[in-house]
N, C-alpha and C positions, 0 to 999 in steps of 0.2 A: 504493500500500500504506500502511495506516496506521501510522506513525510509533511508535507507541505501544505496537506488537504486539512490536516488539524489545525491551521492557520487561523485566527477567526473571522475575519474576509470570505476565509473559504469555508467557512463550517456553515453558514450564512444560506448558503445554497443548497436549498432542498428538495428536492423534485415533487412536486403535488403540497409543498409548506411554502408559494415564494412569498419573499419579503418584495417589499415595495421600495424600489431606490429613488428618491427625490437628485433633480440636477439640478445644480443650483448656476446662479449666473452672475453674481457676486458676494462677499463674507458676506454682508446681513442676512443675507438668503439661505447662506447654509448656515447661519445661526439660528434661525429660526425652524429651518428643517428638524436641528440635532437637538431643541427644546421642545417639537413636537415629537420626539423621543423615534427619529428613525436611525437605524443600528449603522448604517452607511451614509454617505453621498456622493452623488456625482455630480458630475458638470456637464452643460449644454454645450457644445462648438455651435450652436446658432446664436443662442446666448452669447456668448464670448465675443462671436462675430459680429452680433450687432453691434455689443459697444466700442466698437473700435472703427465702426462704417466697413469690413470687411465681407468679403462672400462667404456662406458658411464649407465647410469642407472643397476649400479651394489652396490650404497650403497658408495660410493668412496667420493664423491664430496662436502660432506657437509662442510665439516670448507671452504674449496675454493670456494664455492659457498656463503657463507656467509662472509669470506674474500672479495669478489668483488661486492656482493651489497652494503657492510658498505663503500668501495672505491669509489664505484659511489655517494654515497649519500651524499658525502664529496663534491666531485665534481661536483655532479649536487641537489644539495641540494632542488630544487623545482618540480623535476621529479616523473612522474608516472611512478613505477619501479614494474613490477612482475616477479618475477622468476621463474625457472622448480624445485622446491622440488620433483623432483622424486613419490618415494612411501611415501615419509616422513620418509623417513630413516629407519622405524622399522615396525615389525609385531603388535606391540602397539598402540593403539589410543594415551593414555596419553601419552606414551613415544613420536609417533609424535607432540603432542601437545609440549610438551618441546622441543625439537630437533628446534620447529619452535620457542618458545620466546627465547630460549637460543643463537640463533643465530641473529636473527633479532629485535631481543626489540630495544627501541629507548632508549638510555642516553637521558635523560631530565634536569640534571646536572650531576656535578663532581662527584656523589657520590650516587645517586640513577636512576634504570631502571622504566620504566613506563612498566609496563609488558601488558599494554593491547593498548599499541600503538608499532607499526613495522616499518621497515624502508621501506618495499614493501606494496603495495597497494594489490597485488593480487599474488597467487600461481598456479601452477599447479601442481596437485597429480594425479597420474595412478593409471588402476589397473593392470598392471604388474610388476612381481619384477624378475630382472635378465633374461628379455626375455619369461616370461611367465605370462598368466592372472593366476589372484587369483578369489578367490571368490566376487561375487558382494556386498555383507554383508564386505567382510572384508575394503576396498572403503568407505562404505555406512558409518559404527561405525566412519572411522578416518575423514572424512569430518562432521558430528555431532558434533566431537571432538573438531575440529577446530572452528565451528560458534558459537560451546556455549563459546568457550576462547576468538575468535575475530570475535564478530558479524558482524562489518566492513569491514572484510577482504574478497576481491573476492574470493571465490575460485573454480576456475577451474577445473573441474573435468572431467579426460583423460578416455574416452574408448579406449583400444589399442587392439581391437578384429580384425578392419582391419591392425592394425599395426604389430599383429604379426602370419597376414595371417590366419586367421580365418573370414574370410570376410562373417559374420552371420548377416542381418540386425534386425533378429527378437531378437537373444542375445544382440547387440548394444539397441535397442531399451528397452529392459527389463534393462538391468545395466543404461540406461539414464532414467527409471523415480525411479530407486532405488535412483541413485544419490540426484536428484531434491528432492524427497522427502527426504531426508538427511540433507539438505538445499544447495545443492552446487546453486552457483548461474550463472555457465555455464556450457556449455558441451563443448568438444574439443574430436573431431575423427580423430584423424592422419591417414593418408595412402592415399594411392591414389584414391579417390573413386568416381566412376560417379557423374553427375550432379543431374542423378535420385535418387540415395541414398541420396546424400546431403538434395534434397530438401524433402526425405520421414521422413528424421532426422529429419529437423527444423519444418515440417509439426506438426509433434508428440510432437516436444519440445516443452515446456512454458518457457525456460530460453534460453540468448543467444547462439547460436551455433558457434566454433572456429573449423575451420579448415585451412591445411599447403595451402601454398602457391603451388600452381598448377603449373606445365607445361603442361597440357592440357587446363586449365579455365583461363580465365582472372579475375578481379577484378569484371569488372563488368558483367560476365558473374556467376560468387559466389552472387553478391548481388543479381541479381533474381534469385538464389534458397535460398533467404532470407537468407546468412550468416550475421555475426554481427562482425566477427573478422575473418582476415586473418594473421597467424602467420607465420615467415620465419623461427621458429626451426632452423636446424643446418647450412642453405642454404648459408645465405651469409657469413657465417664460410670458409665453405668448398669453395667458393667461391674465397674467398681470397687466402686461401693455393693453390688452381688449377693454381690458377693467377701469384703466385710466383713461382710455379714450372715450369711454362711456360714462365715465365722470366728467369728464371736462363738459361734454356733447349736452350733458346735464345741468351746466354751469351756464353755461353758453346759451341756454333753451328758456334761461330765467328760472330752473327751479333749483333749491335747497342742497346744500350740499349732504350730500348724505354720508356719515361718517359713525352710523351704527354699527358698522361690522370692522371697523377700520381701525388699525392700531392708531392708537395717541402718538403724538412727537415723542411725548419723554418714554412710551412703554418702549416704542421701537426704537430708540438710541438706547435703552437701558441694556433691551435684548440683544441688538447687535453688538454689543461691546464687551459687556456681563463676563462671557465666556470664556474672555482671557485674562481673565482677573480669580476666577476661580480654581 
């Protein structure tokens, strides 16, 4: 048994028990996740993307995405934190491989990195780059890549065949035991995809299987088709910005501001900050 899987990151992942991973889009947001007592976070690359005016999963995001987990891990210094690494930023295995300690090593003092320790527990890497799949070999090299530099490190590995409308379950299936066999030690299928396919994925996986948060499936309508992670990607991103545009529109329209369900100034600067003082 792999040593690794006793990890709590990885013990997290249950087939037919998944946990819910919140992405957050910057510290106040994963502080706010980790006081609604969720056991992980992640991050959005749409999120990330917007605040910087870049396109999302276009190669844009890396110093900002590495900027905001070194921020959170200030802040939430005892957090299960995994990020969206995209493609890994390059056509390169090794270059991926750097790209990931160069942003994420941990300081272990003043003056030296620990290059085989990260400030994230776990990644997610695609195999699309700029809106189109690549090849399953090319996936397959930079996840090897990664578990021979950080054997510890979850890594996630994105089939985006239904995500970029290519809804092949027999391609999906072929690029998830390339994966596995790689070493990834999850699968994640984005898009919107039956119950039936869910369950024909996990059926076939031998590692846990992550898929987005539904508006047709509930929670626990995903655990029996044996999911292990349910991810909100860019959801409650977009969420938020809907929310405020809906407020303003409200503003604008002459009526009331409504602030019944709305954090206070002082609650939300108490909670965004609180957690690094504790």
């Amino acid at each position: 048994m792999n040593a690794f899987r006793q990890l709590p990151f990885h013990q997290l992942h249950r087939p037919g028990e998944p946990f819910v991973l919140p992405c957050a889009w910057d510290v106040a947001s994963a502080c706010l996740f980790a006081e609604a007592g969720r056991p992980a976070i992640g991050t959005t690359s749409l999120g990330v993307a917007a605040g910087i005016g870049a396109a999302d999963e276009d190669r844009e995001t890396l110093t900002a995405m590495a900027d905001l987990i070194g921020n959170i891990s200030q802040v939430l210094p005892k957090a299960l934190l995994t990020c969206d690494f995209e493609d890994g930023y390059s056509d390169d295995p090794g270059a991926v491989v750097d790209n990931l300690r160069g942003s994420f090593a941990v300081e272990t003092d003043a003056t030296r990195r620990q290059d085989d320790a990260l400030a994230v527990t776990g990644i997610n890497i695609e195999d699309s780059a700029r809106g189109r799949l690549v090849a399953p070999e090319a996936l397959a090299c930079k996840v090897n890549a990664i578990k021979e530099a950080f054997p510890g490190l979850f890594v996630n590995a994105r089939i985006d065949t239904y995500w970029t409308g290519q809804d092949n379950l027999g391609d999906t299936l072929e690029r998830m035991r390339c994966y596995v066999d790689s070493g990834a030690d999850g699968i994640f299928v984005p898009g919107d995809l039956d119950l039936d396919v869910i369950t024909r994925i996990v059926e076939a996986c031998p590692v846990p299987v992550n898929v987005l948060a539904s508006p047709r499936f509930s929670r626990n309508q995903l655990a029996e088709s044996g999911v292990a992670r349910i991810s909100t990607g860019s959801l409650l991103y977009r969420t938020a910005i809907s929310a405020a545009v809906q407020s303003l529109e409200g503003l604008a329209g002459d009526r009331l501001a409504q602030t019944a369900n709305v954090l206070s100034y002082l609650a939300f600067s108490e909670r965004s900050t609180a957690q690094s003082s504790s």
